[in-house]
C-alpha positions as CSV (number, residue, x, y, z in Angstrom):
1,X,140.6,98.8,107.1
2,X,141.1,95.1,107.1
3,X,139.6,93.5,104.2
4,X,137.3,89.8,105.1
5,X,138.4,87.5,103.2
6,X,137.8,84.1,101.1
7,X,138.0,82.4,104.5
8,X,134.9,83.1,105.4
9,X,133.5,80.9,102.0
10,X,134.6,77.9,103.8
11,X,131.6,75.7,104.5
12,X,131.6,72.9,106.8
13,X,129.9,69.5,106.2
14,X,127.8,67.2,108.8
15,X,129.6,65.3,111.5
16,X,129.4,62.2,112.2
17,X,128.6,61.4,116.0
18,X,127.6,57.7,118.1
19,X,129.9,55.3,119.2
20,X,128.3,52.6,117.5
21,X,128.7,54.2,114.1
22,X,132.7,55.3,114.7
23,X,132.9,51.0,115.5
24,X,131.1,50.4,112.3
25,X,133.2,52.8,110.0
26,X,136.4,51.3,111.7
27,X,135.4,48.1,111.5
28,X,134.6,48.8,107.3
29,X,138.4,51.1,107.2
30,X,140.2,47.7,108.3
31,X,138.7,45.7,105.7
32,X,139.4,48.7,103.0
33,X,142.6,48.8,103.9
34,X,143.4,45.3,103.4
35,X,141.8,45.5,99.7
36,X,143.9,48.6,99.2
37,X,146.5,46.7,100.2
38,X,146.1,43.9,98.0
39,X,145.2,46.3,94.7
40,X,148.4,48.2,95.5
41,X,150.5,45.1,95.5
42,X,148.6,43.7,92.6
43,X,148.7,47.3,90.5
44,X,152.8,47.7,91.1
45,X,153.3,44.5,90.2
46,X,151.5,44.6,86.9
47,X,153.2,48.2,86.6
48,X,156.7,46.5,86.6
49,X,156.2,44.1,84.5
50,X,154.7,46.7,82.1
51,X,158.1,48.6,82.7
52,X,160.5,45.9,81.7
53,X,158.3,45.3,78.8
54,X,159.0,48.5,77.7
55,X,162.5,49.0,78.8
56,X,163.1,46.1,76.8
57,X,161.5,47.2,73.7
58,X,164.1,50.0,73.6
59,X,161.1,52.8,74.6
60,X,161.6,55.7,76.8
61,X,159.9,55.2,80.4
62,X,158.0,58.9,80.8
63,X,159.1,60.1,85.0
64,X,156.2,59.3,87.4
65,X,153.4,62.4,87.1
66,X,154.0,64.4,90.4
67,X,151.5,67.5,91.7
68,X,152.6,71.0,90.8
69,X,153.6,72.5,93.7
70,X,151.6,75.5,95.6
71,X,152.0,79.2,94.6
72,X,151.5,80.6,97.8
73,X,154.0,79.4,101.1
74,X,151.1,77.5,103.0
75,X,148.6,75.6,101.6
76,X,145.9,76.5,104.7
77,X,147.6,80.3,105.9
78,X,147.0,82.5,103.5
79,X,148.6,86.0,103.6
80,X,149.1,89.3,101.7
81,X,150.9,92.4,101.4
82,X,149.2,95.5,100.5
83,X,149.1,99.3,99.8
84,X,146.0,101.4,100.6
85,X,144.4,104.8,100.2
86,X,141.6,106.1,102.1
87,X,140.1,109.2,101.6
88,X,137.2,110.7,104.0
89,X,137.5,108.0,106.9
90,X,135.3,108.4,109.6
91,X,136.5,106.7,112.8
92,X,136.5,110.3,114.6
93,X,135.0,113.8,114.2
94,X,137.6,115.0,111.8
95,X,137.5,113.1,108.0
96,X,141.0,112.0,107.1
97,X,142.3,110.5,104.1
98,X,146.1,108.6,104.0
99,X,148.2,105.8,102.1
100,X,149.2,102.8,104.5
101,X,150.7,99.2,104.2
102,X,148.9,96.8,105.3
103,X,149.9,92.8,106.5
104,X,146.4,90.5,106.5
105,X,146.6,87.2,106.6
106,X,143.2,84.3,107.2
107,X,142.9,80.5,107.2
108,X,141.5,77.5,109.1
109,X,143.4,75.0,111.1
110,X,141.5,72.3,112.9
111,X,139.1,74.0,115.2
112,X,141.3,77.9,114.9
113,X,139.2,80.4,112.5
114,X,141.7,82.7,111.9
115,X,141.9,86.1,110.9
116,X,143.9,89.6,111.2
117,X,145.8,92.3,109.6
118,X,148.2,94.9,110.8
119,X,148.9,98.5,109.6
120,X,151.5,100.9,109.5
121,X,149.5,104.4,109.1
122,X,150.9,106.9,106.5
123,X,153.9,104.3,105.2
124,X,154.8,106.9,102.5
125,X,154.3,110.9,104.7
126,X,151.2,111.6,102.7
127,X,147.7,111.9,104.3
128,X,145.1,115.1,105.2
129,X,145.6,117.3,107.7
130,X,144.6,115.4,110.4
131,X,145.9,112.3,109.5
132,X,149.3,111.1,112.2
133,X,150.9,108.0,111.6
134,X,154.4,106.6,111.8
135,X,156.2,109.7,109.9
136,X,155.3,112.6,111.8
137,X,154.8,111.4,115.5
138,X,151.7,109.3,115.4
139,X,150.5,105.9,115.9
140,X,153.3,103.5,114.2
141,X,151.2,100.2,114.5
142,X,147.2,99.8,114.2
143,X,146.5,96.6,114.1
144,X,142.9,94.1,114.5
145,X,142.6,90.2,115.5
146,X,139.5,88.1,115.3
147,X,140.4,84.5,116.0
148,X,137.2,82.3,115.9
149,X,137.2,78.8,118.2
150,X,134.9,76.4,116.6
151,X,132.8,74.8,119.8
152,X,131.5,72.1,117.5
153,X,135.2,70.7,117.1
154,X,136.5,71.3,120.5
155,X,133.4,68.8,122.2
156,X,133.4,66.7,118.9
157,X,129.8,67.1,118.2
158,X,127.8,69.0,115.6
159,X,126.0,71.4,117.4
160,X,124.3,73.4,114.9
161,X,120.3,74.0,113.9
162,X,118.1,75.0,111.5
163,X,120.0,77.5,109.8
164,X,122.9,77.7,111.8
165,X,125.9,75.2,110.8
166,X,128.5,75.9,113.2
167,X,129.4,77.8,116.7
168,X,132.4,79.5,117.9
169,X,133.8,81.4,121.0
170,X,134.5,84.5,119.0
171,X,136.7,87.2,119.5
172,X,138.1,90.7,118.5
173,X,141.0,92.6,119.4
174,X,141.7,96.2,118.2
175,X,144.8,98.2,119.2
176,X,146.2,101.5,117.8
177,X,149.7,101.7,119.9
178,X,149.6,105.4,119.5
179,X,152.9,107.9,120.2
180,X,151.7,108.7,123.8
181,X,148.9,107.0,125.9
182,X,146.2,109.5,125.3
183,X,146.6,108.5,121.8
184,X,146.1,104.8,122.2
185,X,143.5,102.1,121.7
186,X,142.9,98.9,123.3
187,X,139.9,97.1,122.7
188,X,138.6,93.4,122.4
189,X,135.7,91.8,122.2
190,X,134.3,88.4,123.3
191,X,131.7,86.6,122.6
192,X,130.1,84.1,120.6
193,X,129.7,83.6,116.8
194,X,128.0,81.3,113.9
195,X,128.0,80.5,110.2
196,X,124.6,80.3,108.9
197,X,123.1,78.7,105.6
198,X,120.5,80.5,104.0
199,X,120.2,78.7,100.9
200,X,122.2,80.7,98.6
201,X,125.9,80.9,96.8
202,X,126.6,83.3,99.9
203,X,128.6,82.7,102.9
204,X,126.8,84.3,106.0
205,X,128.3,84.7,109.5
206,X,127.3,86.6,112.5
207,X,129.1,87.5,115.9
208,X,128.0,89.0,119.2
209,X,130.5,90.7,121.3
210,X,130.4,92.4,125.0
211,X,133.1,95.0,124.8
212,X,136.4,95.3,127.7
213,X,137.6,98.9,126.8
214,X,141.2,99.8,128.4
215,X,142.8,102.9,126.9
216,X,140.4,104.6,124.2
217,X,142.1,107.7,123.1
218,X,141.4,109.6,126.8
219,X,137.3,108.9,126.7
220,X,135.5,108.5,129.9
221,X,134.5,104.9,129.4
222,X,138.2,103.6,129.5
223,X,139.2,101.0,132.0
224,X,135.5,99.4,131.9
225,X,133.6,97.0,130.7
226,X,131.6,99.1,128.1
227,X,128.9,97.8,125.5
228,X,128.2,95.3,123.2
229,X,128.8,94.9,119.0
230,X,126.9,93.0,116.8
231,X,128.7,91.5,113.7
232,X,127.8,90.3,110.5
233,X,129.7,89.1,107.4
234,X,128.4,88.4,104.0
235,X,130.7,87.0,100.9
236,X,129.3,86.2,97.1
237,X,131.3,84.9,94.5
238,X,130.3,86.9,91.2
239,X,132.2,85.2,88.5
240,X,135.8,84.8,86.9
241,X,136.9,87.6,84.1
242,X,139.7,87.6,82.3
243,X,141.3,85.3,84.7
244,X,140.5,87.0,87.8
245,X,138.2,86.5,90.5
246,X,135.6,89.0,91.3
247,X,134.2,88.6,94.4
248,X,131.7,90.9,96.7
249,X,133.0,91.1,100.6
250,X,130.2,93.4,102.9
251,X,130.6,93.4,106.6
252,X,128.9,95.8,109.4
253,X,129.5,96.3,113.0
254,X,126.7,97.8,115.1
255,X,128.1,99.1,118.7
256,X,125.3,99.8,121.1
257,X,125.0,99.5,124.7
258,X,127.4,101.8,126.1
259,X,127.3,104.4,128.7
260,X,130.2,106.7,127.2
261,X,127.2,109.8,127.0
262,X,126.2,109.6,130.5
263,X,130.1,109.2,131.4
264,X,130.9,112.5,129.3
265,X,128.7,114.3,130.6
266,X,126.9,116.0,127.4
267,X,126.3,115.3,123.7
268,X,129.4,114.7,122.2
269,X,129.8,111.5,122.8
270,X,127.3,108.5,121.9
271,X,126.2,105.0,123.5
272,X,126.1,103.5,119.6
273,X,128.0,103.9,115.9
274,X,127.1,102.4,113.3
275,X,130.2,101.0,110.3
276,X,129.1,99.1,107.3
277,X,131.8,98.2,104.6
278,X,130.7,97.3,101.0
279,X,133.9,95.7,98.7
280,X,134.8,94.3,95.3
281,X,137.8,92.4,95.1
282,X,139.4,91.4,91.7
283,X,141.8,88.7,92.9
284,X,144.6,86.7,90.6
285,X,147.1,83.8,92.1
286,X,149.1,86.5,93.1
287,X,148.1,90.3,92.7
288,X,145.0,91.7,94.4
289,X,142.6,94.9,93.6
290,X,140.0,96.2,95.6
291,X,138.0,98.7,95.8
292,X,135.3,99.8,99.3
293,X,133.2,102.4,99.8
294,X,132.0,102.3,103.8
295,X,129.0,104.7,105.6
296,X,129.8,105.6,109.3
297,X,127.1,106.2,111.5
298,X,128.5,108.2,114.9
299,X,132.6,107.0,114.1
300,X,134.5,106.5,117.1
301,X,130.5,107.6,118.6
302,X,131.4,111.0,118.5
303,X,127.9,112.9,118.3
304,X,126.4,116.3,117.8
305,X,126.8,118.5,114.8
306,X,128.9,121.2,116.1
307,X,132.7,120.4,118.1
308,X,135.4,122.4,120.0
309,X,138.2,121.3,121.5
310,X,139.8,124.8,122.8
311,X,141.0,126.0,119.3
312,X,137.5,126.7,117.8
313,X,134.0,124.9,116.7
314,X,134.4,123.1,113.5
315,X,131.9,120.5,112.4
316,X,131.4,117.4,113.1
317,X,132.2,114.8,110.8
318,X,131.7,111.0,112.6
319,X,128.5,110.6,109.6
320,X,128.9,110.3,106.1
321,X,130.7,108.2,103.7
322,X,134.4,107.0,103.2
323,X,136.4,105.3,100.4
324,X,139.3,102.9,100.0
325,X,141.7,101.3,96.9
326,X,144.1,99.1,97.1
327,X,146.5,96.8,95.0
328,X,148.1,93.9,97.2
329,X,150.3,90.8,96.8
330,X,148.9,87.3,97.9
331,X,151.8,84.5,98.8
């Protein structure tokens, strides 16, 4: 699935912009930093003479105070390492349900919004009937990117508005390597992207995509520029209990745009789908637990109520709900 993360509760202050201002704070950082200079001298100075006071008295000098060190490997790339069941997933007309591991990582480096996660379907051989992953022939890699630029930071000037604090060349990337070609994905989308303040403890962000479609599972609209996706992304902090954090994570993506009906030929197929993903997460310094429950709307945009595919009609299951659980390892 890919779970959005605390990344996205970053917020991002004004910047400051005019020549004449960047001369004036220069100007005011020279004469700081020949006070600080002057207080440094003047503080150690006292500070030794306070030491050989003591050492003199016979007193034990306590060691200099130093700053516990970080938990996690970076202080800015944060990463995790989890398990998760799904039951009744939706990306396709059949439901399927299957325990996976799953490598996410997020974080913000100068103007690089990163985030991503890759997955190794059916890590452990169990999953429903339809379910193929790397233990009996199926796709041994799924995996989704979507770095953020931040435009603001690349041309060194705020460029947001009203509501919206901060603009990005935005992309996503989505491939399912798949056993064979006919069963592989490879999708990204470009576009652009914005955090936007709308006056509450809740981080809001919103991305529009065109969509490049190369190899999607055999359909007719691969090889083509195909459609667009809008994004959004919505984050609220709820509270801290029992020493965890619980925190709510929603996201949807709305596809529309394409052409994959008239390409098909009949009604199998849609031009839309619809994914929206509601999660609690119960985080600690280390261990992780969430839980998701997410409605698809046409999944993969299959369509229609009835299917065959040469082996009998079954029914279609691309609408309905699907669930997720998880228990992960932050470091």
């Amino acid at each position: 699935m890919g779970l959005e993360k605390q990344r996205k509760g970053k917020w991002t202050g004004n910047r400051q912009a005019g020549a004449g201002f960047g001369r004036w704070a220069a100007a005011l950082g020279a004469v700081l930093a020949v006070l600080t200079g002057v207080q440094a001298t003047t503080c150690a100075y006292a500070q030794e003479s306070q030491n050989q006071q003591v050492a003199e008295s016979g007193a034990v000098i306590p060691p200099p105070q130093t700053a516990p060190a970080s938990p996690y490997m970076s202080d800015w790339f944060h990463q995790s390492l989890g398990l998760i069941g799904s039951k009744d997933i939706r990306f396709g007309p059949y439901k399927t349900s299957d325990i996976y591991l799953e490598y996410e990582y997020f974080g913000r480096k100068g103007p690089f919004d990163l985030y991503g996660y890759v997955d190794v379907p059916r890590v452990l051989g169990e999953g429903s009937a339809h379910d193929t992953g790397i233990t009996n022939r199926g796709s041994p890699l799924f995996t989704e990117q979507e770095p953020r630029v931040s435009i603001d930071d690349l041309v060194g000037h705020h460029l947001g508005f009203g509501p919206f604090k901060e603009w990005y060349a935005a992309f996503d990337w989505i491939y399912d390597q798949g056993h064979k070609t006919s069963d592989r994905q490879n999708t990204l989308y470009a576009g652009i992207g914005t955090d936007i303040d709308v006056h509450l403890p809740v981080f809001v962000s919103a991305n529009l995509y065109v969509r490049r479609q190369w190899e999607n599972y055999g359909a007719a609209n691969q090889n083509t520029w195909d459609g667009y996706r809008a994004q959004m992304k919505y984050i609220y902090p709820i509270g801290t209990y029992y020493g965890g954090h619980l925190t709510y994570v929603g996201f949807f993506n709305y596809d529309f745009g394409s052409k994959l009906q008239e390409e098909t030929g009949d009604n199998t197929r849609s031009d839309n789908a619809f994914v929206s993903t509601n999660v609690l997460v119960y985080s600690f310094t280390h261990w992780r637990f969430w839980g998701a429950a997410r409605y698809f709307h046409n999944g993969g945009q299959w369509n229609g109520s009835d299917l065959n595919f040469g082996d009998g009609t079954f029914h279609n299951h691309g609408t309905g709900w699907g669930y997720y659980a998880s228990v992960g390892y932050q470091f």
